[in-house]
VONUDREN-107283 format. One line per 10 residues: their letters; for each residue x, y, z of N, C-alpha, C. Coordinates in nm, 3 decimals. Layout:
// VONUDREN-107283
a = X Y Z X Y Z X Y Z ~ ...
// end
This chain:
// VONUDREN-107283
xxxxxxxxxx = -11.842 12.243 11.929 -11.839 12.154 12.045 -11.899 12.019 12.007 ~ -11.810 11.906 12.036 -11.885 11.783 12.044 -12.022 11.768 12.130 ~ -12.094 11.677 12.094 -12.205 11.624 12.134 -12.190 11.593 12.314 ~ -12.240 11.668 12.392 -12.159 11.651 12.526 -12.227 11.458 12.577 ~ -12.271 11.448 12.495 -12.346 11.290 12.551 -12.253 11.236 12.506 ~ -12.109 11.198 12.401 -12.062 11.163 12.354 -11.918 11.159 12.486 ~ -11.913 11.099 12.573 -11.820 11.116 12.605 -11.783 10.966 12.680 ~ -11.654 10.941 12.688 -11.537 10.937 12.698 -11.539 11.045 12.551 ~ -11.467 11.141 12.526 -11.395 11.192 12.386 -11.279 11.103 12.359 ~ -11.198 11.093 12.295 -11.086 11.022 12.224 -11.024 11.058 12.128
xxxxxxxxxx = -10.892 11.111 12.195 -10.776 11.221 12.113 -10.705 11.092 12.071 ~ -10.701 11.046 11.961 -10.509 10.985 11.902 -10.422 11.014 11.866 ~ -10.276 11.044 11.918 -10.211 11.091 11.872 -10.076 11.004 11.803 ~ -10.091 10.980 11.664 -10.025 10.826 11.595 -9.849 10.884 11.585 ~ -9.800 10.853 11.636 -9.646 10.852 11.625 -9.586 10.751 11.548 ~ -9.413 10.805 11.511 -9.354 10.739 11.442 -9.205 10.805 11.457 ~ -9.132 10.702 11.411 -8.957 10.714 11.431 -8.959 10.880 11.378 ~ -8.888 10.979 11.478 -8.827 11.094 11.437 -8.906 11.168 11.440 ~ -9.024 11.151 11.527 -9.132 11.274 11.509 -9.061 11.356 11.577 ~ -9.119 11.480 11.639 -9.043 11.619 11.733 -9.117 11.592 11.887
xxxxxxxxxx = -9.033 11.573 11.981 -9.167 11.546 12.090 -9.247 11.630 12.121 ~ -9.168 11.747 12.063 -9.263 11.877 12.138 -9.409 11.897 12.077 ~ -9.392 11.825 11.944 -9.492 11.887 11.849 -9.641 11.775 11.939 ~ -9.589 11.652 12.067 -9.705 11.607 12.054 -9.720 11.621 12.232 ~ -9.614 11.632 12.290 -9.600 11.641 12.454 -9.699 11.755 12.475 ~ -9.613 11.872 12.394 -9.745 12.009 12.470 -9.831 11.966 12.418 ~ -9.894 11.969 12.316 -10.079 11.888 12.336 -10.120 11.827 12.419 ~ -10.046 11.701 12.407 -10.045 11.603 12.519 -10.036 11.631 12.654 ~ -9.970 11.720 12.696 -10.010 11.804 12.843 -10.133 11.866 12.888 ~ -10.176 11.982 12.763 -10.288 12.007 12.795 -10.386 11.915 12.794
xxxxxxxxxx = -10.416 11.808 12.645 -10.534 11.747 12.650 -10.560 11.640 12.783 ~ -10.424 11.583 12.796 -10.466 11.491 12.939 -10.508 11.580 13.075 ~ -10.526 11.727 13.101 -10.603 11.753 13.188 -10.758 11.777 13.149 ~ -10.823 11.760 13.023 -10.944 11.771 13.013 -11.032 11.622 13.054 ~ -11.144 11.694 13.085 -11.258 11.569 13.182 -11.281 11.488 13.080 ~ -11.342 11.394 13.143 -11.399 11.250 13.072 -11.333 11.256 12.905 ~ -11.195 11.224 12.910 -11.115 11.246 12.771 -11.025 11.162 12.800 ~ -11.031 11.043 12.680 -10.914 10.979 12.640 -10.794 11.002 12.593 ~ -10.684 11.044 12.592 -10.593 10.993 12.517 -10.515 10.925 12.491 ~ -10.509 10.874 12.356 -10.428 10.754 12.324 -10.295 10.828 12.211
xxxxxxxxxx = -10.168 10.748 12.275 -10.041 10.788 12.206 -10.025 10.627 12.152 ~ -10.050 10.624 11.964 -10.008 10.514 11.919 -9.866 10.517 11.845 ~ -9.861 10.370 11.792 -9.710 10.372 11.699 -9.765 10.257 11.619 ~ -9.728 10.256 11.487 -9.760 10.096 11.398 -9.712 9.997 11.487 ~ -9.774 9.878 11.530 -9.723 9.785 11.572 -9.711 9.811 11.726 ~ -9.751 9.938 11.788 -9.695 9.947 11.927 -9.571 9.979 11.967 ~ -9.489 10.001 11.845 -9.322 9.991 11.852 -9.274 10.135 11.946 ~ -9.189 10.116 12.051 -9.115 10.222 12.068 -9.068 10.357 11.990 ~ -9.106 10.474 11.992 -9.082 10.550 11.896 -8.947 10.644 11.964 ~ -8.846 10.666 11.851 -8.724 10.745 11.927 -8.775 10.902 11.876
xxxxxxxxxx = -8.731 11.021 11.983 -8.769 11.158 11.906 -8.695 11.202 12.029 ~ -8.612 11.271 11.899 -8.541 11.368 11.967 -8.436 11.315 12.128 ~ -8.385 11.227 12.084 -8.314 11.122 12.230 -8.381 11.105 12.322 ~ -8.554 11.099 12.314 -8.628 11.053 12.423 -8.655 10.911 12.379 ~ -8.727 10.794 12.427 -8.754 10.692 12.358 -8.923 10.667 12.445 ~ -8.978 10.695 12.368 -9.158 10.664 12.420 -9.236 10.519 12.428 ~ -9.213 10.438 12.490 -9.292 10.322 12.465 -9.423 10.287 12.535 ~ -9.506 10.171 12.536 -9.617 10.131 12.628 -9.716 10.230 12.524 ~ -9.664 10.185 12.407 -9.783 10.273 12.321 -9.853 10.208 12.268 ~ -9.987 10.228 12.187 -10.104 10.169 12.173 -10.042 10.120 12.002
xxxxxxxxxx = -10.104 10.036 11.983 -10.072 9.933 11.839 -10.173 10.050 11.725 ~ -10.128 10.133 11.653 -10.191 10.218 11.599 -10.339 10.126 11.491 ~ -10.277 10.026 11.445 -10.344 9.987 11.383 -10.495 9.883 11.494 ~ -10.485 9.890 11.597 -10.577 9.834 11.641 -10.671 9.942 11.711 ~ -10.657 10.050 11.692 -10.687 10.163 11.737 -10.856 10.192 11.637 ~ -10.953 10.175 11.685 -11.069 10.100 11.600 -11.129 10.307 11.548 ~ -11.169 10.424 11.674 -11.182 10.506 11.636 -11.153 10.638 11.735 ~ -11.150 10.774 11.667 -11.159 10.890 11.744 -11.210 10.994 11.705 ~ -11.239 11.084 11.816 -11.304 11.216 11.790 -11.219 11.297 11.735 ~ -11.127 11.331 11.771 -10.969 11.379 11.748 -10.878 11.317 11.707
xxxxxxxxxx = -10.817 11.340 11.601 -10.689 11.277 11.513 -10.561 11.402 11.507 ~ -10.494 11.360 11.610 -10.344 11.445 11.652 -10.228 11.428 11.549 ~ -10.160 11.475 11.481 -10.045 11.398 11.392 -9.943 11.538 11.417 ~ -9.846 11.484 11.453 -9.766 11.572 11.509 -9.646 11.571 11.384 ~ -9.531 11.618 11.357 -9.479 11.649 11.272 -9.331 11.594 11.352 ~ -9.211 11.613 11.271 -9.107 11.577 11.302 -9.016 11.555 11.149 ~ -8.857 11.532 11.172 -8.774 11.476 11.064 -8.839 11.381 11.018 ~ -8.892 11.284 11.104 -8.940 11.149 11.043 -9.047 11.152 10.955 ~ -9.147 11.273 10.895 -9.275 11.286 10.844 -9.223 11.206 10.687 ~ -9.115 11.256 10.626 -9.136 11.143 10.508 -9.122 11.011 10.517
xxxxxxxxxx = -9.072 10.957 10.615 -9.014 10.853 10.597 -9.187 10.776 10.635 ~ -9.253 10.852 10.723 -9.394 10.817 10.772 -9.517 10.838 10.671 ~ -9.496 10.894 10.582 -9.535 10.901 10.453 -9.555 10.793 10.382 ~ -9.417 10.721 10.335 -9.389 10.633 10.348 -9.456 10.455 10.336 ~ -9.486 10.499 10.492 -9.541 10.379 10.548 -9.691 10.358 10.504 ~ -9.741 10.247 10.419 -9.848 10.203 10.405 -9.985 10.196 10.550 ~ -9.880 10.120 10.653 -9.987 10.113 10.739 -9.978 10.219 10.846 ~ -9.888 10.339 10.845 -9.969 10.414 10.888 -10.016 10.523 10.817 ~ -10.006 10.468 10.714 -10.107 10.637 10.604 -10.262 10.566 10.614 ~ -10.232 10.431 10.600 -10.363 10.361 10.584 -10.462 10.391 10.698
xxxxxxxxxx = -10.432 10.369 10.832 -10.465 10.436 10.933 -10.502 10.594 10.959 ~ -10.407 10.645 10.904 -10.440 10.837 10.886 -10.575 10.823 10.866 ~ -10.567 10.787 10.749 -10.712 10.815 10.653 -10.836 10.729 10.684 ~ -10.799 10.634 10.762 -10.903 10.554 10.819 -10.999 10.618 10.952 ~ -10.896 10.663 11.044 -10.930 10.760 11.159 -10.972 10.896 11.114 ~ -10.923 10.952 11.068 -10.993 11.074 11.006 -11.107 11.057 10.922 ~ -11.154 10.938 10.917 -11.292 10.930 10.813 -11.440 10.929 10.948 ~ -11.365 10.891 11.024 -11.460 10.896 11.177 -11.463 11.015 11.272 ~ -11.350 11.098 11.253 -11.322 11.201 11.348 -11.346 11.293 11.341 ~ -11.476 11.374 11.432 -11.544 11.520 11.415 -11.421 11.611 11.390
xxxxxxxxxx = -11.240 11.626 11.425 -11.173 11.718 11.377 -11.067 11.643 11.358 ~ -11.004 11.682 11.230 -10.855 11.644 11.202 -10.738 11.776 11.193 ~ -10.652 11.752 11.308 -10.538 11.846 11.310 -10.432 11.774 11.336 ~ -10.320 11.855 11.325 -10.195 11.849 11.342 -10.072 11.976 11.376 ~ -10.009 11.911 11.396 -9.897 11.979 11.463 -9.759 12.056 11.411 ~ -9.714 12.148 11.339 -9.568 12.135 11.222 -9.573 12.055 11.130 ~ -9.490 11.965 11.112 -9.489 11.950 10.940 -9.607 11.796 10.966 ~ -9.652 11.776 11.013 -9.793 11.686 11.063 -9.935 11.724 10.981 ~ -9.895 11.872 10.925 -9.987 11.907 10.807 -9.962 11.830 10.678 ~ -9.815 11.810 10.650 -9.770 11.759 10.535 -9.822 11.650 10.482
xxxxxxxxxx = -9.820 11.524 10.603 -9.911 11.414 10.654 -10.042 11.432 10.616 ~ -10.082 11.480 10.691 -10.241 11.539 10.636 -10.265 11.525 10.510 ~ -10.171 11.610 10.435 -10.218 11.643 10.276 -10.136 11.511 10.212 ~ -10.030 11.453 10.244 -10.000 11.321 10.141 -10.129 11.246 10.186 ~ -10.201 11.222 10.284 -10.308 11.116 10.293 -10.427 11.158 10.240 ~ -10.450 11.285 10.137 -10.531 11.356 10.054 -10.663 11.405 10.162 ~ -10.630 11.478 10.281 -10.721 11.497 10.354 -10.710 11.675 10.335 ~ -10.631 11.723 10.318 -10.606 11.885 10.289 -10.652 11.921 10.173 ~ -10.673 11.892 10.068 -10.755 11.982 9.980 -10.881 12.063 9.953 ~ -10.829 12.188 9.889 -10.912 12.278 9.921 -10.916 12.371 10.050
xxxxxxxxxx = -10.811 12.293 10.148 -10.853 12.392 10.304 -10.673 12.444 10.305 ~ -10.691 12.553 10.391 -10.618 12.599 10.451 -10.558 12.561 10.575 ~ -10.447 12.557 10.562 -10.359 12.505 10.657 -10.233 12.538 10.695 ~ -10.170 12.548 10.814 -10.067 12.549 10.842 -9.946 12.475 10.878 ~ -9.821 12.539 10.918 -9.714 12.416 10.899 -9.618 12.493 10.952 ~ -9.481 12.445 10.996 -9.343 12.505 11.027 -9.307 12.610 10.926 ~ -9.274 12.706 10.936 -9.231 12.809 10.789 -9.132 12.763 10.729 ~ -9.063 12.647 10.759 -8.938 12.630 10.634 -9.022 12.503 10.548 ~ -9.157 12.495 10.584 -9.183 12.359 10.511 -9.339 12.438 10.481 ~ -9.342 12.520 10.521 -9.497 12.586 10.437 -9.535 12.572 10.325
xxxxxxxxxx = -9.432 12.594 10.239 -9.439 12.605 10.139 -9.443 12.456 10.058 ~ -9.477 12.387 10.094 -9.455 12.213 10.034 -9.636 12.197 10.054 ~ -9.766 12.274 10.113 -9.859 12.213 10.125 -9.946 12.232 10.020 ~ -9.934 12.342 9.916 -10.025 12.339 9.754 -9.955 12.246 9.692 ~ -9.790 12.150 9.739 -9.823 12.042 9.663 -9.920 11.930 9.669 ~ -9.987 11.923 9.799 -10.102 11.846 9.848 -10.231 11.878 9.781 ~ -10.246 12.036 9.722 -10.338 12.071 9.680 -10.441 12.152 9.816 ~ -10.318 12.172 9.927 -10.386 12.296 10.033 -10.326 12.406 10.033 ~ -10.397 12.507 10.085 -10.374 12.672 10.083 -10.286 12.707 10.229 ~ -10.154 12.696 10.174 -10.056 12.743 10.319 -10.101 12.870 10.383
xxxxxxxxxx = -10.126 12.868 10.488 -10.161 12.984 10.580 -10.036 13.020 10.702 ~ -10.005 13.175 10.652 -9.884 13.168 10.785 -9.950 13.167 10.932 ~ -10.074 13.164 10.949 -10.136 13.127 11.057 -10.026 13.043 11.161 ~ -10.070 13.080 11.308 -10.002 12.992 11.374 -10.088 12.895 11.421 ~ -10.183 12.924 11.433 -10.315 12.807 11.429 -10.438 12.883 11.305 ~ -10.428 12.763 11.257 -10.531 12.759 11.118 -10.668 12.672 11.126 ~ -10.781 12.717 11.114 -10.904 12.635 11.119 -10.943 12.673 11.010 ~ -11.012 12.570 10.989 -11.072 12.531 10.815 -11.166 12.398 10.838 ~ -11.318 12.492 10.826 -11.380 12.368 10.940 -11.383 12.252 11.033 ~ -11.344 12.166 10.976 -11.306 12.066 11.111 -11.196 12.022 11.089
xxxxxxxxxx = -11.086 12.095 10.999 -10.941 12.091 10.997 -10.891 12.201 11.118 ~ -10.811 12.166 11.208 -10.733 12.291 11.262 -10.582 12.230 11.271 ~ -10.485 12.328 11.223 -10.370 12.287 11.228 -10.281 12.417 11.284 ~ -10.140 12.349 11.331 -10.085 12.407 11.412 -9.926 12.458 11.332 ~ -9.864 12.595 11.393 -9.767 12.606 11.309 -9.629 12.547 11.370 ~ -9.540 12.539 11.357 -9.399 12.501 11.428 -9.369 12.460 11.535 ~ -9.391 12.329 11.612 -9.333 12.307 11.775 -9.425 12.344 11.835 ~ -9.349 12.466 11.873 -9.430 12.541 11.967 -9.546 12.590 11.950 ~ -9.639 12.625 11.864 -9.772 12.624 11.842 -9.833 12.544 11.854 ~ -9.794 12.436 11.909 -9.855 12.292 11.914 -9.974 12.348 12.071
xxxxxxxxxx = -9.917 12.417 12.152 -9.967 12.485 12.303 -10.058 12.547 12.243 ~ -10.044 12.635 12.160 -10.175 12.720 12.125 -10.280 12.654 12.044 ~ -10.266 12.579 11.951 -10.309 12.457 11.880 -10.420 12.416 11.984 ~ -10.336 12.322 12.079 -10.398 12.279 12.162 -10.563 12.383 12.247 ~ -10.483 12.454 12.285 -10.614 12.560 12.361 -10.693 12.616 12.256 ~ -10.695 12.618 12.124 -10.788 12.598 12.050 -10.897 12.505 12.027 ~ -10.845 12.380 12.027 -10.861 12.225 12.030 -10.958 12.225 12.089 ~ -10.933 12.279 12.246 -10.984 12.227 12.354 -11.133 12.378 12.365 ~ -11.087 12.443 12.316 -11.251 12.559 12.347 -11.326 12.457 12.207 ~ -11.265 12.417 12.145 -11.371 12.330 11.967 -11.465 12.219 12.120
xxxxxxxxxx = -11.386 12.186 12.113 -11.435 12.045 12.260 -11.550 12.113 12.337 ~ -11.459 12.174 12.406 -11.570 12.211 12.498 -11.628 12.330 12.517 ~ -11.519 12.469 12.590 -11.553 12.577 12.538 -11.439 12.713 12.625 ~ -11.470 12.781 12.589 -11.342 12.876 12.629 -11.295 12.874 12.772 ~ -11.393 12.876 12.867 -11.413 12.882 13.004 -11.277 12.735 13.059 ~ -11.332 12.607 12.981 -11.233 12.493 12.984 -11.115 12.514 12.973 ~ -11.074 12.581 12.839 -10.967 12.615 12.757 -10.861 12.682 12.867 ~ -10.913 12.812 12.935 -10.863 12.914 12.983 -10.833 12.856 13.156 ~ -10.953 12.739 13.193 -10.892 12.694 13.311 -10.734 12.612 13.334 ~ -10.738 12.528 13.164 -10.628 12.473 13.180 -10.537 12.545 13.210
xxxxxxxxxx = -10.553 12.638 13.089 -10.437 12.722 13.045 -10.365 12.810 13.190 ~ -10.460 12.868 13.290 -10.399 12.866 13.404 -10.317 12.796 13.475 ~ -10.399 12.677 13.508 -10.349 12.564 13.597 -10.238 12.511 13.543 ~ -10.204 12.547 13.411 -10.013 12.509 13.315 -9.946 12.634 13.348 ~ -9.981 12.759 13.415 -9.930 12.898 13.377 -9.876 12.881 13.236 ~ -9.956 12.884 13.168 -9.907 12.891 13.043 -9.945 13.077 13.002 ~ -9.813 13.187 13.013 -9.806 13.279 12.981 -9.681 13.347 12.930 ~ -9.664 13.298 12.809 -9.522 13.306 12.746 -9.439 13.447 12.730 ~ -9.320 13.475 12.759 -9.274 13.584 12.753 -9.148 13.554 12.735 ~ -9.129 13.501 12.579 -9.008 13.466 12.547 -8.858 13.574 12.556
xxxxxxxxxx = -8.771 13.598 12.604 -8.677 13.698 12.583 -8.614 13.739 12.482 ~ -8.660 13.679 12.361 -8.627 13.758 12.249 -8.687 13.711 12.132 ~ -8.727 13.788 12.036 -8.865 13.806 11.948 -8.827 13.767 11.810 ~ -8.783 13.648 11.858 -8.692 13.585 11.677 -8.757 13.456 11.686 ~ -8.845 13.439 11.680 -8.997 13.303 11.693 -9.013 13.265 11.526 ~ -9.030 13.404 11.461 -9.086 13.362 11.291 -8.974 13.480 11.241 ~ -8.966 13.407 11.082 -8.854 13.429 10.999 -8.890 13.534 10.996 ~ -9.004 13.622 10.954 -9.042 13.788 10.958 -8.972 13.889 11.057 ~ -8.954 13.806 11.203 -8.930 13.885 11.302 -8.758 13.884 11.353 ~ -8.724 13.739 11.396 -8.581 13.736 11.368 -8.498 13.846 11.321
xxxxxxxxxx = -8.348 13.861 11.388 -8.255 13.947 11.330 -8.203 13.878 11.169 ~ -8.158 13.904 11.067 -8.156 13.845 10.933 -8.015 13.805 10.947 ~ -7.963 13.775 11.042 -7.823 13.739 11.040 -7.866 13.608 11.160 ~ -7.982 13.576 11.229 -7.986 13.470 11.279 -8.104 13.389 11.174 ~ -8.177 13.441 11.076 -8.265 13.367 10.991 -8.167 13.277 10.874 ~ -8.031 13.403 10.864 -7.970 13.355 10.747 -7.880 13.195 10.805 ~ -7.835 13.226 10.939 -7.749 13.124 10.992 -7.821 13.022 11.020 ~ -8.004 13.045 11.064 -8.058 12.909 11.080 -8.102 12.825 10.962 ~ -8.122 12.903 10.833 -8.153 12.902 10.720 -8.028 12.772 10.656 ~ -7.914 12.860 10.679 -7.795 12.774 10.648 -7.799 12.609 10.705
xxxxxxxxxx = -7.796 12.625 10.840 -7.794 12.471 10.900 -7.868 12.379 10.878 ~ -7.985 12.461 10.816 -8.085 12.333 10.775 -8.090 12.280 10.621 ~ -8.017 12.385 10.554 -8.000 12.384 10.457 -8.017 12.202 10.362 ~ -7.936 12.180 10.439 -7.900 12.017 10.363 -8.001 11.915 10.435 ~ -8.023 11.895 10.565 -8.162 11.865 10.541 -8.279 11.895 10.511 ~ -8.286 12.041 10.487 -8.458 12.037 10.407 -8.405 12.004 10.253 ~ -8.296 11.995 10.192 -8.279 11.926 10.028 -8.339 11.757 10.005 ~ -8.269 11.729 10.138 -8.267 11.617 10.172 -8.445 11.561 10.122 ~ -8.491 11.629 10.219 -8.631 11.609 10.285 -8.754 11.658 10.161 ~ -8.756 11.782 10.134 -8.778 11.835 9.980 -8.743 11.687 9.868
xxxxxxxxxx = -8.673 11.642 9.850 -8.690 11.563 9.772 -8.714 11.392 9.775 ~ -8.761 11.403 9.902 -8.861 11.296 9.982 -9.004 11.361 9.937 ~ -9.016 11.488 9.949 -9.125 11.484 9.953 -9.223 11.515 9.789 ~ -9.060 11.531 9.714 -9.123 11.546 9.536 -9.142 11.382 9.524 ~ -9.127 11.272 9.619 -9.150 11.129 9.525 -9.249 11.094 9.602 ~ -9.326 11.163 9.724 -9.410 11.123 9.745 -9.543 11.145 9.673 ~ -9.489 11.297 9.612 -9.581 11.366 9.555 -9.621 11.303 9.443 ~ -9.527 11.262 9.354 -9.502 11.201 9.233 -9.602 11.057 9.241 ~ -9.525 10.969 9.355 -9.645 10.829 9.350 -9.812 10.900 9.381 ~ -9.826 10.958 9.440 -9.959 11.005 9.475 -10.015 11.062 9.315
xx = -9.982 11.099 9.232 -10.002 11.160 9.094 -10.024 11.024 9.011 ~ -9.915 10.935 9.072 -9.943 10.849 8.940 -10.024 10.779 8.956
// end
């Protein structure tokens, strides 16, 4: 738990072209019902961010964004291309040098570890991109939420909800956590139990496996040249 004298708290959650909305909305749902708590949704420059055919604007100029308790990085197609970007890796690592916890959301771990903040810890990620975080030099965990002292990270999308009600007992404390979590009825009872590649029928892992096929090649080898400049 933070320092309860410490409050306004201050969640950022830094966006960019092609993130997933889900990976930052459900957070973003729960954390904006917690008390005396900021959150701020930035973009480099303030720019409109597109995800997923929504378009998000009236967002905070990431780079003027001075500090936070919480550093949100949500994941999406767009994570290499956000990689990438000088000023907002520069920022990653700037905010996370101030922030009692750094998490993220799906491939928002990836992020994490190109801005050399994952090593040594355990972490989680989407399962078709798990496997890309010992190139960072972190320990993939099929965890769907992973803590690793004041790292907690979240697995695929939708773990971003559970993520969150983790988040929020670190904050404050379970009693908080569990009021939200009411007041969202958040009590999932999905109708069919094909969530992770383990569980899935192998004739819908193989067909989702297939479709993504050409963009995770794509993306995989975005993410061997990020790896590569970071080495050299």
């Amino acid at each position: 738990m933070i320092d309860p004298d410490v409050r306004p708290l201050r969640i950022v959650i830094p966006l960019y072209q092609g993130v997933t909305q889900l990976d930052f909305t459900g957070p973003h749902q729960f954390f904006s019902r917690l008390p005396d708590t900021e959150v701020i949704v930035a973009s480099v420059g303030a720019e409109p961010v597109s995800a997923d055919g929504l378009v998000f604007a009236g967002l905070h100029d990431l780079g003027q964004v001075e500090r936070c308790d919480v550093l949100c990085v949500p994941g999406g197609g767009g994570c290499t291309n956000a990689m990438a970007s000088d000023e907002y890796m520069d920022s990653i690592r700037r905010l996370a040098q101030g922030a009692a916890f750094v998490t993220s959301v799906c491939t928002g771990s990836l992020i994490l570890g190109a801005a050399g903040l994952l090593k040594g810890r355990r972490a989680a990620s989407h399962w078709a991109w798990r496997d890309q975080l010992p190139a960072f030099g972190a320990i993939a965990d099929e965890g769907r939420v992973v803590q690793d002292g004041n790292i907690i990270t979240g697995g695929g999308v939708t773990a971003g909800i559970d993520f969150a009600l983790t988040v929020i007992s670190e904050l404050f404390d379970a009693r908080t956590a569990q009021m939200i979590q009411l007041g969202l009825e958040y009590a999932p009872q999905p109708p069919f139990d094909a969530g992770r590649p383990e569980r899935a029928p192998a004739e819908i892992l193989e067909e989702v496996t297939r479709r993504m096929a050409a963009s995770m090649a794509d993306r995989r080898s975005q993410l061997n040249m990020v790896v590569q400049r970071l080495v050299l």
